[in-house]
C-alpha positions as semicolon CSV with decimal commas, in nm:
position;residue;x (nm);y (nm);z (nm)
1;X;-1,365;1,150;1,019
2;X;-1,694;0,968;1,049
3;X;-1,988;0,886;1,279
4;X;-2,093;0,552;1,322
5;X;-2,492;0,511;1,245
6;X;-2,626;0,610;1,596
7;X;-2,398;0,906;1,586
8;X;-2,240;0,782;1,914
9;X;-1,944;0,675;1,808
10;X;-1,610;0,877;1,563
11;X;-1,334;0,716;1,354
12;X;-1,059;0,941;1,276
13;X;-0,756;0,843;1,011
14;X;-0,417;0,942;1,036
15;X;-0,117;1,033;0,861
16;X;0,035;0,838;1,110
17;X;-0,088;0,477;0,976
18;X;-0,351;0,426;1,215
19;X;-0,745;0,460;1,244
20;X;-0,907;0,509;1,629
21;X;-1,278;0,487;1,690
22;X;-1,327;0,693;1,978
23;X;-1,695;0,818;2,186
24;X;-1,772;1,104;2,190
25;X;-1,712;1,171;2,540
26;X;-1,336;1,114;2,401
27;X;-1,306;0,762;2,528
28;X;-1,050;0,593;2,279
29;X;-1,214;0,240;2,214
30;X;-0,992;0,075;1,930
31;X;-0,667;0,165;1,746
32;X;-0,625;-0,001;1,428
33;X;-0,284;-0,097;1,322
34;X;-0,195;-0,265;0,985
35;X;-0,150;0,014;0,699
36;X;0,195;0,060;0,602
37;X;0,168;0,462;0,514
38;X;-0,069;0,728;0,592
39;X;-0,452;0,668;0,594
40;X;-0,724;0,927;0,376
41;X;-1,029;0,781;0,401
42;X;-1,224;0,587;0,679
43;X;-1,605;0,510;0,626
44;X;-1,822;0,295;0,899
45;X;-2,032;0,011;0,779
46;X;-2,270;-0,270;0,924
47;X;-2,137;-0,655;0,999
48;X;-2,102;-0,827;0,690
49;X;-1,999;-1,258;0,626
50;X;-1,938;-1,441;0,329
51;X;-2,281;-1,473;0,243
52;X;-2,466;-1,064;0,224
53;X;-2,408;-0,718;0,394
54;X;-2,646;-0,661;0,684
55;X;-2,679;-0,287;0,522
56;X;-2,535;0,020;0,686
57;X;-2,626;-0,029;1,016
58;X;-2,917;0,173;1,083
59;X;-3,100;0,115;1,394
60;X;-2,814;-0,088;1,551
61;X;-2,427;0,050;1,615
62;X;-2,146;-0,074;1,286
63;X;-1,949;-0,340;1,365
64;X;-1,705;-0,248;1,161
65;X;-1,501;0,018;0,962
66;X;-1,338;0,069;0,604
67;X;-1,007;0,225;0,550
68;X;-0,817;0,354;0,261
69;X;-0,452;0,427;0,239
70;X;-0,157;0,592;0,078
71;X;-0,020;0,213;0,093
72;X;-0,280;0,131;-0,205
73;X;-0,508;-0,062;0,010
74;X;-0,876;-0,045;0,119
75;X;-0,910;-0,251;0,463
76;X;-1,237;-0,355;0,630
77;X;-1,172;-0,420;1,011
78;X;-1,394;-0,530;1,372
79;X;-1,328;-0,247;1,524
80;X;-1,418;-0,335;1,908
81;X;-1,131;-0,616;1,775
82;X;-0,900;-0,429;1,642
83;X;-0,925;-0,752;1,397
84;X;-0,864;-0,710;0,964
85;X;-1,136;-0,894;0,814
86;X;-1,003;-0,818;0,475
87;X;-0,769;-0,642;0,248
88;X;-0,921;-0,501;-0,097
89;X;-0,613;-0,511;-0,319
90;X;-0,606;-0,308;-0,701
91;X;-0,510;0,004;-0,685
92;X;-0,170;0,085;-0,829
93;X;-0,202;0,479;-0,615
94;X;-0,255;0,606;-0,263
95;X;-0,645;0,539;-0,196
96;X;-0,784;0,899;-0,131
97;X;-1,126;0,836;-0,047
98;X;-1,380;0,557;0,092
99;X;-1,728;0,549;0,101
100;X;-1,968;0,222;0,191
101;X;-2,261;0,244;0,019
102;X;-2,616;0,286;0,155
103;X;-2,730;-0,065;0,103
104;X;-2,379;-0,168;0,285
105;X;-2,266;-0,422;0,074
106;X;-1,983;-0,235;-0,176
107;X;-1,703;0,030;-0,081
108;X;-1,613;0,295;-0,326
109;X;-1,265;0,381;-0,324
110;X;-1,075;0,661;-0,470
111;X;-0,737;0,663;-0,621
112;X;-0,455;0,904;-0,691
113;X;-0,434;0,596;-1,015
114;X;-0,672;0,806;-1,150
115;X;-0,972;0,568;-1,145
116;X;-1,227;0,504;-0,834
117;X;-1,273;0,132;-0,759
118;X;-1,624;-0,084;-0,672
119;X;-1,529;-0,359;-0,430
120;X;-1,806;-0,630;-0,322
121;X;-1,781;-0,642;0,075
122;X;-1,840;-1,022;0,086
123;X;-1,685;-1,087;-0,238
124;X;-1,407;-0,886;-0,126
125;X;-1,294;-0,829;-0,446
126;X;-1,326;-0,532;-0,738
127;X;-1,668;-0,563;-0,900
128;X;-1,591;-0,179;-1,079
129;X;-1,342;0,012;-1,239
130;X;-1,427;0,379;-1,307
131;X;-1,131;0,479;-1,545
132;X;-1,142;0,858;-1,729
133;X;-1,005;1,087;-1,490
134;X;-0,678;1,188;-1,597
135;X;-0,499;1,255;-1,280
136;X;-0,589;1,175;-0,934
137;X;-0,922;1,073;-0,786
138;X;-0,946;1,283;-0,470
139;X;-1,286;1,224;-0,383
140;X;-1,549;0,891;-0,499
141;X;-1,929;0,890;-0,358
142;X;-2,281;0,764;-0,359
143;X;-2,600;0,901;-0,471
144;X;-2,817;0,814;-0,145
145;X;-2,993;0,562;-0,347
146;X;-2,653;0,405;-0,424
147;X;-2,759;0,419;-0,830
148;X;-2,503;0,666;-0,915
149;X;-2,137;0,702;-0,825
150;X;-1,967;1,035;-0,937
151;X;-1,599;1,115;-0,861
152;X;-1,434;1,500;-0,815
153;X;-1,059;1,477;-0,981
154;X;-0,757;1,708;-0,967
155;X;-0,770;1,687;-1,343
156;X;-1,050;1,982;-1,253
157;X;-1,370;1,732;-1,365
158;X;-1,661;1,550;-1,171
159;X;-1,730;1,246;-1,353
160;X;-2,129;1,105;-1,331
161;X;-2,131;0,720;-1,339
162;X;-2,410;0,454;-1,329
163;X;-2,275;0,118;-1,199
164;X;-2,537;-0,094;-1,314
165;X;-2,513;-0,023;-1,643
166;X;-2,115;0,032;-1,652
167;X;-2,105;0,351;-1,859
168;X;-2,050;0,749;-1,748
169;X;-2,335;0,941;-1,782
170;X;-2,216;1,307;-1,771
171;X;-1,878;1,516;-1,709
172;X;-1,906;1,801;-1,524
173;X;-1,664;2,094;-1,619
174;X;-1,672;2,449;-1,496
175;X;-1,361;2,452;-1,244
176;X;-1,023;2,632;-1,289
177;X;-0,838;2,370;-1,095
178;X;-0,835;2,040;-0,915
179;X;-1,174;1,935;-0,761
180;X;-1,083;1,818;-0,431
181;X;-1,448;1,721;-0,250
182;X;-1,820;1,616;-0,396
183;X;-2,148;1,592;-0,220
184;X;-2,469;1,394;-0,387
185;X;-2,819;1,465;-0,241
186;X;-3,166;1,351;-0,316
187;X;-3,318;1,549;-0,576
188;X;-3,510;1,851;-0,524
């Protein structure tokens, strides 16, 4: 589930292939069609072209929404369309988790391949592999300054990585089984 940046407006995923942006007075205003298996992720974000991202949105509704599927495939669509603007294609596992980041010009993707993925929004292609994990990615996300990416595994570790430079900064250990969800917040 996710709110679009006014908070007006919910996309839901479903096991049954689809995505459906809805208001909240439980008006259904798009059903997206096009994934070929069961859908884990789904992530608003703001209009983007082939030149930049117009950022996440803030201060004006998303004109569009990310997806990620157990049929390997992140997909960016128009919602009020019900239109695929693209397919982000490299993942060899179901894509667990999505997340666009707070600038709104890359999607983070997790992977039950073990690795998250970086994918450029007007590039539309994989910028960023994050490979270490050493079974499934459940869960891939943002600091809010979009400087850090860190990623919760069923291999039982959170991973700490900084894009920019390409490396991992820290592992976190501690849990007796698979991490299934991570949260980032500002610093105290």
């Amino acid at each position: 589930v996710a709110f679009s940046p006014s908070g007006q407006i919910v996309a839901t995923a479903s096991a049954d292939g689809t995505a459906r942006v809805w208001a909240l007075n439980g008006d259904s205003l798009a059903v997206l069609h096009g994934h070929t298996d069961r859908i884990h992720g789904v992530a608003f974000c703001g209009s983007f072209t082939g030149g930049s991202g117009s950022g996440s949105g803030a201060g004006h509704e998303a004109q569009q929404v990310v997806t990620g599927s157990a049929d390997h495939t992140v997909r960016v669509w128009e919602w009020a369309t019900g239109r695929e603007i693209a397919r982000l294609k490299g993942h060899r596992d179901a894509v667990t988790s999505v997340q666009v980041s707070p600038d709104g010009r890359k999607v983070l993707s997790g992977s039950g391949d073990h690795t998250a993925r970086l994918w450029g929004l007007a590039s539309r292609s994989c910028e960023l592999v994050f490979a270490g994990h050493s079974d499934l990615v459940r869960q891939a996300r943002f600091s809010p300054d979009g400087r850090h990416v860190v990623t919760a595994s069923a291999d039982t570790s959170v991973r700490v990585w900084e894009p920019a430079q390409r490396t991992e900064v820290a592992i976190l250990r501690g849990h007796g089984t698979r991490v299934t969800a991570c949260a980032v917040c500002e610093a105290l």
